[in-house]
C-alpha distance (Angstrom), angle and dihedral (degrees) to the residues before:
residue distance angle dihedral
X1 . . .
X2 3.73 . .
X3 4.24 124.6 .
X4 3.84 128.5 -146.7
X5 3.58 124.8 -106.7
X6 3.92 113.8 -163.3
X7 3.88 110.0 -158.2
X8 4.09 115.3 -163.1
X9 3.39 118.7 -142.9
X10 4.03 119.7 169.6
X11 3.70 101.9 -74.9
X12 3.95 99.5 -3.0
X13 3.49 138.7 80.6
X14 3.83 113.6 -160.4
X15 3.76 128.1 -171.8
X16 3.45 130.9 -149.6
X17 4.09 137.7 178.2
X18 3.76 117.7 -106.5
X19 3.43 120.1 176.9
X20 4.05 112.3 -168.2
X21 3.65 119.5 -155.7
X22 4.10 114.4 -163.1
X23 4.06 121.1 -167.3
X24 3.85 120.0 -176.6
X25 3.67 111.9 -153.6
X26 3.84 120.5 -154.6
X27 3.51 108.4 -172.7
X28 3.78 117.7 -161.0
X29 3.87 97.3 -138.9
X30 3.83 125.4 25.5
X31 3.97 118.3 -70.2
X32 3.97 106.8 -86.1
X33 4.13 117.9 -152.2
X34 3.81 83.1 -111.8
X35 3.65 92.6 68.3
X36 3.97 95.5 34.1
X37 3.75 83.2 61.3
X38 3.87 95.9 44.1
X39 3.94 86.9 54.3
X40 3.63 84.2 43.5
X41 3.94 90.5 57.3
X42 3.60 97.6 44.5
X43 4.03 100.9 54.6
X44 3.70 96.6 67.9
X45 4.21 87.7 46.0
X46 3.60 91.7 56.7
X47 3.43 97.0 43.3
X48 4.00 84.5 50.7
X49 3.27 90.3 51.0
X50 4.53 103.7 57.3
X51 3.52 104.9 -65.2
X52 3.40 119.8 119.8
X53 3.74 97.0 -146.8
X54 3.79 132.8 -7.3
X55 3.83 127.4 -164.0
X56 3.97 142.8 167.3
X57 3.62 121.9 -157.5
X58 3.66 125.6 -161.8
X59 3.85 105.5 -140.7
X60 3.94 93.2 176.4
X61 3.82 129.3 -18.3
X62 4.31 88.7 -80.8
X63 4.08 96.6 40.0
X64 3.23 129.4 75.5
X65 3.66 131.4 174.5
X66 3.99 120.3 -161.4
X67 3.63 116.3 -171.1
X68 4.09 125.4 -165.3
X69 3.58 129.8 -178.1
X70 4.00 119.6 -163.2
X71 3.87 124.6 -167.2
X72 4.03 83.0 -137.6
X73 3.95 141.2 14.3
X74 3.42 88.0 -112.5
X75 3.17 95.7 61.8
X76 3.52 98.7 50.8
X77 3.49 81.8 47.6
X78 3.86 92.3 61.3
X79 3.29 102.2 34.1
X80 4.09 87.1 58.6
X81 3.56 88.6 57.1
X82 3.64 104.8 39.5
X83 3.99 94.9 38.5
X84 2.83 128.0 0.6
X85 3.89 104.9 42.6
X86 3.68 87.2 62.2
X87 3.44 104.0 45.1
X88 4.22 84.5 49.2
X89 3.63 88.8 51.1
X90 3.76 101.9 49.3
X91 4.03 100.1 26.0
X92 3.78 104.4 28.6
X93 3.73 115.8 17.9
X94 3.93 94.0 68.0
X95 4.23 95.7 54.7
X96 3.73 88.5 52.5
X97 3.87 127.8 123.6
X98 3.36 90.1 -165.2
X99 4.06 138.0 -4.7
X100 3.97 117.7 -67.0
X101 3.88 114.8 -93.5
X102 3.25 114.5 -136.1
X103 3.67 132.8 -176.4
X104 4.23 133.1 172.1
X105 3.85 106.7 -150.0
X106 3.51 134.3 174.3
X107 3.83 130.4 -106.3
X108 3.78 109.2 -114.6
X109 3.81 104.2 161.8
X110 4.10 113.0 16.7
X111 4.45 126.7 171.0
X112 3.53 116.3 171.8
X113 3.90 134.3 149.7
């Protein structure tokens, strides 16, 4: 599923496909600085790799919340595979109380500078 993002420029309104991908981590044990790190490393290669902007937040020391936006499905699609699936597999999956949810939602309401 892929949202709308409506950029203003003086005279113009352009549109352009987002498509926002949203994991909650729940981590069965509190976050250690290895991990931190690790999500640390990974941002900048998934950004490098299509999205548009990657980010985890730490909600408490057992949630985390990463965020991706992709100009396209596909690339969220590719990025998954190429990137981020393994890095979820070997860094995240195992200190897991339960598996990731994940959901893609659309952008209904957006302000950013």
């Amino acid at each position: 599923m892929s949202a709308v993002r409506f950029l203003r420029f003086p005279d113009r309104l352009y549109s352009c496909s987002v498509t926002v991908v949203v994991n909650h981590l729940h981590l069965s044990d509190a976050l250690t600085a290895e991990t931190e790190q690790s999500c640390r490393d990974i941002v900048p290669r998934i950004r490098d790799a299509g999205a548009t902007a990657a980010r985890v937040l730490r909600v408490d020391d057992t949630h985390l919340v990463l965020i991706l936006e992709f100009a396209s499905a596909e690339d969220a699609d590719r990025v998954a595979t190429e990137v981020g699936g393994p890095w979820m597999r070997e860094r995240i999956l195992p200190l897991l109380a339960h598996g990731p949810e994940r959901s893609v939602g659309e952008v209904i309401a957006s302000a950013t500078v």
